[in-house]
VOBA-1610 file (N, C-alpha, C; in pm, whole numbers, padded with zeros to 5 digits, always signed):
BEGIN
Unk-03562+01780+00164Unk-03494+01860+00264Unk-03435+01768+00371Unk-03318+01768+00410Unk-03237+01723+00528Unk-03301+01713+00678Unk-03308+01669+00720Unk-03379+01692+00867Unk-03283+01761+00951Unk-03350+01840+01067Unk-03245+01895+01100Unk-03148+01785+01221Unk-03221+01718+01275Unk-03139+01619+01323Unk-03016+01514+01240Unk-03084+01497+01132Unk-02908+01432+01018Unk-02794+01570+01026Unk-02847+01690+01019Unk-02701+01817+01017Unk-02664+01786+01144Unk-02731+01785+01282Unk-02691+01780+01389Unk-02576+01674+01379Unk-02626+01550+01356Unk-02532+01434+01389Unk-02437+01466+01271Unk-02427+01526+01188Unk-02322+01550+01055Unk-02236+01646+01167Unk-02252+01724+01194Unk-02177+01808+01254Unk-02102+01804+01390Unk-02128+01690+01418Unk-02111+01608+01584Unk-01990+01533+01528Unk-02001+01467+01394Unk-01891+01364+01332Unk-01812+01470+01287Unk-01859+01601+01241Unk-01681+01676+01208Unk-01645+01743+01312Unk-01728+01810+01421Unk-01638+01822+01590Unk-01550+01745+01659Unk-01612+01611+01631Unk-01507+01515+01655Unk-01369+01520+01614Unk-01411+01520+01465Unk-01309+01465+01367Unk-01150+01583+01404Unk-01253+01714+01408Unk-01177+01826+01453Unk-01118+01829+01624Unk-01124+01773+01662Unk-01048+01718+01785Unk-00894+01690+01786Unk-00895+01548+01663Unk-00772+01529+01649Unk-00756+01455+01528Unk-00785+01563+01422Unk-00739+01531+01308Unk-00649+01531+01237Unk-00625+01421+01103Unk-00504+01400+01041Unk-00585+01399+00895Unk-00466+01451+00798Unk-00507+01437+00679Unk-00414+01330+00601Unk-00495+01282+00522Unk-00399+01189+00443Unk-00449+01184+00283Unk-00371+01132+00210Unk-00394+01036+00069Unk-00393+00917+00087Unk-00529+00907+00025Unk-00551+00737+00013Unk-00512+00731-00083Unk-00427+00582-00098Unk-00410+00551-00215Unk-00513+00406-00265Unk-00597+00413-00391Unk-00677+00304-00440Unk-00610+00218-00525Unk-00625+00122-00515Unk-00588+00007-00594Unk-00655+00007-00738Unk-00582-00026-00842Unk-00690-00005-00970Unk-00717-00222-00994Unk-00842-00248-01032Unk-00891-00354-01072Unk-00905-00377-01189Unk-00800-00461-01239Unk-00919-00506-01415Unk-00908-00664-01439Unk-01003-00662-01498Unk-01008-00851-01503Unk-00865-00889-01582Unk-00842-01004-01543Unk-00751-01109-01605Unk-00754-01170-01711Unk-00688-01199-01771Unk-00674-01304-01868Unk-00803-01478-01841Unk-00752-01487-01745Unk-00808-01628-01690Unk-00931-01586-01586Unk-00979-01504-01616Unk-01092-01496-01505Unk-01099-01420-01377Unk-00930-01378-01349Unk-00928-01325-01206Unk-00892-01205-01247Unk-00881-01113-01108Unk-00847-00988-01078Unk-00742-00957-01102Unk-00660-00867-01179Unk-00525-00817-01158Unk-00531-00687-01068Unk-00425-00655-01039Unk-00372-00503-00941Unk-00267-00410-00941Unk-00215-00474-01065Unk-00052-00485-01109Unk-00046-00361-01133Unk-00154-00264-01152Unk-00054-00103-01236Unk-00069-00004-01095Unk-00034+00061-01114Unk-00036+00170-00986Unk-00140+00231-00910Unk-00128+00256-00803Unk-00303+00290-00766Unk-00348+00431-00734Unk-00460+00449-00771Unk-00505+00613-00791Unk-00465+00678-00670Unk-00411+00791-00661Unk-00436+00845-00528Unk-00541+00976-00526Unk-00600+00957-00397Unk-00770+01034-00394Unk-00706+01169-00318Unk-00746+01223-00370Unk-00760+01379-00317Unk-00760+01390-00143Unk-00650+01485-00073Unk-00637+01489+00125Unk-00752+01495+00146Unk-00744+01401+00222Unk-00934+01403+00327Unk-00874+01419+00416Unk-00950+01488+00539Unk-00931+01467+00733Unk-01025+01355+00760Unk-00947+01286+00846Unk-01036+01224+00924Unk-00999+01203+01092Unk-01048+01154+01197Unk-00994+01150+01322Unk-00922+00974+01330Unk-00844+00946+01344Unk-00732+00836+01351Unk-00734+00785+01526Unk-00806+00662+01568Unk-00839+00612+01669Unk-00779+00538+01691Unk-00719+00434+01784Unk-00694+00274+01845Unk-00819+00276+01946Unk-00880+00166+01925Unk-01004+00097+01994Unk-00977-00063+02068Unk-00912-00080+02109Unk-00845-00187+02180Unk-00731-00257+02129Unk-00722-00403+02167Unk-00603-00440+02103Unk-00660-00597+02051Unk-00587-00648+01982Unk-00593-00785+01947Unk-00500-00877+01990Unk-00564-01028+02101Unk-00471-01118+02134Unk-00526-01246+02045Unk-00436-01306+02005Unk-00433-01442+01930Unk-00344-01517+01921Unk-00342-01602+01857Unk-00257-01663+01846Unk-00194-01682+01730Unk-00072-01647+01692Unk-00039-01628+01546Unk-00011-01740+01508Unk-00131-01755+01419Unk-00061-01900+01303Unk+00005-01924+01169Unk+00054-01783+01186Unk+00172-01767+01058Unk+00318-01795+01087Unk+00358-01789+01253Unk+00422-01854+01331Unk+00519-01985+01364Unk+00610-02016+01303Unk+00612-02140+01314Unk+00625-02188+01459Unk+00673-02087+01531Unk+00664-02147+01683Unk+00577-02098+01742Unk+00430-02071+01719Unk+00318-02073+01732Unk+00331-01996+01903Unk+00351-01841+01830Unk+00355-01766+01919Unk+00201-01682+01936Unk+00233-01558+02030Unk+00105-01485+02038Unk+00118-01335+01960Unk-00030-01315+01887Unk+00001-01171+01810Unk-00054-01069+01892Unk-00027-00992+01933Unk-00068-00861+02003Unk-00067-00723+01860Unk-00194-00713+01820Unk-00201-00571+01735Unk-00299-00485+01785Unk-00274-00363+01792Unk-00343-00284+01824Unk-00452-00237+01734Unk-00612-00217+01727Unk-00689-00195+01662Unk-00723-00061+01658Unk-00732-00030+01486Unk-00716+00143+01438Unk-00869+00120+01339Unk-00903+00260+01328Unk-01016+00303+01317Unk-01003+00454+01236Unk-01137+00484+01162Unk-01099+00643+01092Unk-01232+00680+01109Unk-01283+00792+01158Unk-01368+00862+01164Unk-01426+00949+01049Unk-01461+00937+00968Unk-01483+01016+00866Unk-01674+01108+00816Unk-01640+01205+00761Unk-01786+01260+00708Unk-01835+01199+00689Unk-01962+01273+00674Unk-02083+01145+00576Unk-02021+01150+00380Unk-01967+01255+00366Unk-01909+01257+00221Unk-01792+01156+00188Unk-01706+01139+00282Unk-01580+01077+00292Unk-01552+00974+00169Unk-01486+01026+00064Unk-01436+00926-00045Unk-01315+00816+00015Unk-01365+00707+00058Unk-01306+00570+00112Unk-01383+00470+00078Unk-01292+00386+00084Unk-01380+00210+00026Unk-01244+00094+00073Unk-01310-00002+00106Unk-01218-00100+00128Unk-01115-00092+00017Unk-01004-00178+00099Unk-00876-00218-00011Unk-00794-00035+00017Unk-00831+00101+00010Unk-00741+00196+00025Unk-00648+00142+00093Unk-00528+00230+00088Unk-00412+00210+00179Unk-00374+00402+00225Unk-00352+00391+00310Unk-00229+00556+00315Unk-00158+00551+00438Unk-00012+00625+00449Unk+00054+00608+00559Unk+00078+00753+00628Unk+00052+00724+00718Unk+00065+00847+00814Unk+00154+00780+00950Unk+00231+00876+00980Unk+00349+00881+01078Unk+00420+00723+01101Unk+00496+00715+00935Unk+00549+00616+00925Unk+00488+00481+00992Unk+00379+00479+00965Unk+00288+00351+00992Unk+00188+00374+00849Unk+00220+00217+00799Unk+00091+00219+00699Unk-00032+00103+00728Unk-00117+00186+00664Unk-00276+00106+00701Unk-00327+00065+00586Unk-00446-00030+00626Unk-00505-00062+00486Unk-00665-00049+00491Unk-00746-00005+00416Unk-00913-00019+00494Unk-00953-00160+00481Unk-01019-00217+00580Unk-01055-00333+00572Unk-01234-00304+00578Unk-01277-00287+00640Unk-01456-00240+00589Unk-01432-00063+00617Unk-01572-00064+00557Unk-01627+00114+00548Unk-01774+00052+00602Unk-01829+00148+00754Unk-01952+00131+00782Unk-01983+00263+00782Unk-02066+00284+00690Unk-02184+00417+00689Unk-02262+00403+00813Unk-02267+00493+00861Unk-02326+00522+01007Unk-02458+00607+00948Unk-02602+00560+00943Unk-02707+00638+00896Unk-02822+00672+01007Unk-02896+00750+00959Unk-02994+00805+01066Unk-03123+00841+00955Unk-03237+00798+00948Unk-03334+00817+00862Unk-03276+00825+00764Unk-03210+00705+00707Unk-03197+00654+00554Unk-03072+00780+00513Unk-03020+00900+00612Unk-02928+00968+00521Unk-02777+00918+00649Unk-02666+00924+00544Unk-02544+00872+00604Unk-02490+01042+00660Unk-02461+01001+00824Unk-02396+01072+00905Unk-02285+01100+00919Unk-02175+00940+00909Unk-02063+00974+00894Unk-02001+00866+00890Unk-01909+00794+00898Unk-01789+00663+00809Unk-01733+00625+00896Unk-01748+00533+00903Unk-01683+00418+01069Unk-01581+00355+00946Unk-01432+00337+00976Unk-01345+00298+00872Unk-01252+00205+00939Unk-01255+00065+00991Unk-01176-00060+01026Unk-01039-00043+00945Unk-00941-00048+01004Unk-00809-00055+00927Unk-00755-00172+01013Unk-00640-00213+00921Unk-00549-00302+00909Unk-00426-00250+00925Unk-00338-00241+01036Unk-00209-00153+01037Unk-00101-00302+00948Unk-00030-00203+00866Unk+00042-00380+00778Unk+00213-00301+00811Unk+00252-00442+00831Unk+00387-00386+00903Unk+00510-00399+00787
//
């Protein structure tokens, strides 16, 4: 049986989510080994069934870009996805919403007595 404190916090992450939510398709990358040992990515990638999730910026990023040849400064803004404890996501997804596309860079399960609450989701905005 669930405790009733894991529904509590389950239900705290979709109030949220219901704040200011967006739905999207992820799209997954498909993997199969190589010829020589490595990964290919080459055929098209699954797309997963509309999830909601809540779509954040959590500060910004200053650096210094060293892709640059005149070794300028990068200013990106840092995005985030709020998701269920069910939430079908995994690194590598991509989906674009309001002509900006993202990419997942980690998935942190957010847990509370060993059961997952809800999906802390790091993105990569790729320009």
């Amino acid at each position: 049986m669930i405790p009733q404190i894991v529904k509590v916090r389950r239900n705290m992450a979709k109030v949220s989510i219901a704040q200011h939510p967006i739905t999207v398709e992820l799209k997954r990358p498909v993997k199969s080994s190589g010829r020589a040992g490595g990964i290919n990515t080459d055929t098209e990638p699954i797309t997963i069934d509309p999830q909601t999730f809540k779509l954040y910026s959590y500060g910004r990023l200053w650096d210094i870009d060293e892709r640059s040849s005149s070794g300028g400064t990068r200013n990106e803004l840092l995005w985030s996805l709020l998701g269920e404890y069910d939430a079908d996501v995994k690194k590598g997804d991509a989906f674009e919403w309001d002509d900006r596309y993202f990419e997942v860079r980690f998935v942190r399960p957010q847990t509370l007595l060993g059961y997952i609450v809800s999906k802390q989701v790091e993105l990569r905005e790729l320009t």
